[in-house]
C-alpha positions as CSV (number, residue, x, y, z in Angstrom):
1,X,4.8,75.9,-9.0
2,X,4.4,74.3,-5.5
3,X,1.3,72.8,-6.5
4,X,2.6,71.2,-10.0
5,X,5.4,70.1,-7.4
6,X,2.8,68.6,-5.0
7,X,0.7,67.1,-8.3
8,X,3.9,65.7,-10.0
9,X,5.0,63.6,-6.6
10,X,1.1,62.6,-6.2
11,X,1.4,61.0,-9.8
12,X,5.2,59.3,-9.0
13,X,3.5,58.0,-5.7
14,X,0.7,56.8,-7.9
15,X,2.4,55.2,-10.7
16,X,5.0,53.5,-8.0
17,X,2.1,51.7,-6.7
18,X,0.8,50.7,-9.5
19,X,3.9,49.5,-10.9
20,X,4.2,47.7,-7.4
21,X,1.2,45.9,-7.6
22,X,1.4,45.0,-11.1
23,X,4.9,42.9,-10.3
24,X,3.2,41.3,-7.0
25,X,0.2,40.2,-9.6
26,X,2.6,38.5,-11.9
27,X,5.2,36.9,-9.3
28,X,2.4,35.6,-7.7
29,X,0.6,34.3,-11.1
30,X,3.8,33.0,-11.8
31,X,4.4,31.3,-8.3
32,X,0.9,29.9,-8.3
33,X,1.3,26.9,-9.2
34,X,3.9,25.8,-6.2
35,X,1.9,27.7,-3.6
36,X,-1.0,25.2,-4.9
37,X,1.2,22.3,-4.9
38,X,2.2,23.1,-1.1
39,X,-1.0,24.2,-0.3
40,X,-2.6,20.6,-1.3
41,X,0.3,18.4,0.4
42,X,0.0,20.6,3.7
43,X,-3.8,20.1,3.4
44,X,-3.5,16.3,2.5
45,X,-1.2,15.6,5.6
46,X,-3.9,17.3,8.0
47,X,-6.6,15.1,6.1
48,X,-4.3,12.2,7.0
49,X,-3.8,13.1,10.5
50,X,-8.0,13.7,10.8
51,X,-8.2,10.0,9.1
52,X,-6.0,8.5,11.2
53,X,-7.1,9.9,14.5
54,X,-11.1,9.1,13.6
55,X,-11.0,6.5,11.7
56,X,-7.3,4.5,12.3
57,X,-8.9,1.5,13.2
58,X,-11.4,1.6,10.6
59,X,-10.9,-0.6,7.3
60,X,-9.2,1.4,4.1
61,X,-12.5,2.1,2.5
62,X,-13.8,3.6,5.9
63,X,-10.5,5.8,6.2
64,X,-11.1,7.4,2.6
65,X,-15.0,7.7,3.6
66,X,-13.6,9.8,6.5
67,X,-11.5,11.5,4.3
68,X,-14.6,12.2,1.8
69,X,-16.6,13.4,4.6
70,X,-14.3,16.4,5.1
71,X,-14.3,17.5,1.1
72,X,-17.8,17.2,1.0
73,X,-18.4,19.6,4.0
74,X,-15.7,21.8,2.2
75,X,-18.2,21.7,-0.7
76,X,-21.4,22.9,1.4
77,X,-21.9,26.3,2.2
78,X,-22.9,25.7,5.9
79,X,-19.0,24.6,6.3
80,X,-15.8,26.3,6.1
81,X,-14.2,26.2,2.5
82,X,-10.7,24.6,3.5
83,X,-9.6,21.5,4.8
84,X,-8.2,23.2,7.9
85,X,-11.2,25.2,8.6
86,X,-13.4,22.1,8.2
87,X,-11.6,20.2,10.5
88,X,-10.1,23.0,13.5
89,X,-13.8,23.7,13.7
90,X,-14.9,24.4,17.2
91,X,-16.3,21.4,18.7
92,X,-16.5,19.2,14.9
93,X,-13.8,16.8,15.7
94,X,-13.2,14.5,19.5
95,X,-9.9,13.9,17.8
96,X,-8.9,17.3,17.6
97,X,-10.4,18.3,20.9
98,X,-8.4,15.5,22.7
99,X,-5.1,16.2,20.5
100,X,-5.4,13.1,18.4
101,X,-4.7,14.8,15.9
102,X,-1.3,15.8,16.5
103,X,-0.5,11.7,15.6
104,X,1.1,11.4,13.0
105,X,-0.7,9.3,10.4
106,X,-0.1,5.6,9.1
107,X,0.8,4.9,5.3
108,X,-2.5,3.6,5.3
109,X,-4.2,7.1,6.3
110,X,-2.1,8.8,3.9
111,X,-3.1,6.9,1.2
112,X,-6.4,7.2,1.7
113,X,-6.1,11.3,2.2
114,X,-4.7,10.9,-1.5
115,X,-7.7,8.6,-2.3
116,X,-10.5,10.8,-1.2
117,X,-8.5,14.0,-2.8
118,X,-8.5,12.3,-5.9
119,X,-11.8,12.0,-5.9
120,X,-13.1,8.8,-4.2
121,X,-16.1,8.8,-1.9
122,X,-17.2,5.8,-0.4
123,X,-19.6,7.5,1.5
124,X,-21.8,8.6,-1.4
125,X,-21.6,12.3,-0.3
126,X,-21.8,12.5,3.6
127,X,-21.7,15.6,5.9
128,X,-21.2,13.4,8.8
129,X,-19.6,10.4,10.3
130,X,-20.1,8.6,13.4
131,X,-19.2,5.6,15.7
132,X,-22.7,4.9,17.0
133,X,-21.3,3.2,20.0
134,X,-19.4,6.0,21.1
135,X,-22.4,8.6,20.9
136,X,-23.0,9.5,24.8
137,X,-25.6,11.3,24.8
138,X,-29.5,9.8,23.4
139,X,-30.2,13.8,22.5
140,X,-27.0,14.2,20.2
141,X,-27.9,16.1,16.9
142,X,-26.3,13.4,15.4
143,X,-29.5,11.1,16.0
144,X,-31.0,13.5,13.3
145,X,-29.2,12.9,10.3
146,X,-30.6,10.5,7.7
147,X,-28.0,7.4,7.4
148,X,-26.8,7.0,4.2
149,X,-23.8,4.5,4.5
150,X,-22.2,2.1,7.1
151,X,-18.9,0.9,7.1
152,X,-16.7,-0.5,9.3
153,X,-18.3,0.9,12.7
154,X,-18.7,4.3,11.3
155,X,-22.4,5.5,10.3
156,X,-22.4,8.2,7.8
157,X,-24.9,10.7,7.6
158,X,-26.1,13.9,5.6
């Protein structure tokens, strides 16, 4: 009897859990859609604060390049696979390092963060980006990557 006791709470136990998970699967199915939703304007503000502090000064079409930069990297297995890991990667951004990025972005910046979401890459597929003039040091990796695209004063690079 103690056993069939002990077998018959295992299978309650069992079947509560299942039950549980079951209802977590379908509230979250159900809320998926939102969580995307919040998930892509968090992640489009972050890509607006990144364009703004690298590339504020830059024209429009430079801003969304900047922008594009970041979704391509997210698209390449040697990078993170989120906008925020792409760009709080150690040492990947100045802007980030000097708390640039904390600025909050122009209407210009946003716009292009909804630009280069959307799908728009003016830097025909870059990894990289770069302001050639403010490269200190002559052994910089950056001197390796193949140019593929200049504009404005960035130089953008696979």
């Amino acid at each position: 009897m103690r056993n069939l006791k002990k077998g018959l709470f295992a299978l309650v136990v069992i079947l509560a859990g299942i039950s549980a998970l079951t209802i977590l699967f379908w509230q979250n199915t159900a809320a998926a859609p939102r969580q995307r939703k919040t998930a892509i304007s968090g992640s489009s503000e972050l890509l607006a604060r990144l364009i703004h502090a690298e590339a504020g000064a830059e024209p429009y079409t430079g801003q969304v390049a900047v922008g594009a930069v970041i979704l391509n990297r997210i698209q390449n297995v040697k990078f993170p696979k989120t906008i925020a890991g792409v760009v709080y990667q150690p040492h990947a951004f100045e802007s980030v390092s000097n708390g640039q990025i904390n600025t909050a972005p122009t209407d210009s910046a946003r716009k292009a963060a909804r630009a280069a979401l959307s799908g728009w890459d003016p830097s025909g597929g870059a990894l990289f980006f770069y302001n050639p003039a403010k490269v200190t040091s002559p052994t910089s990796y950056i001197w390796t990557r193949r140019t593929i695209q200049k504009i404005g004063r960035h130089l953008f690079a696979l």
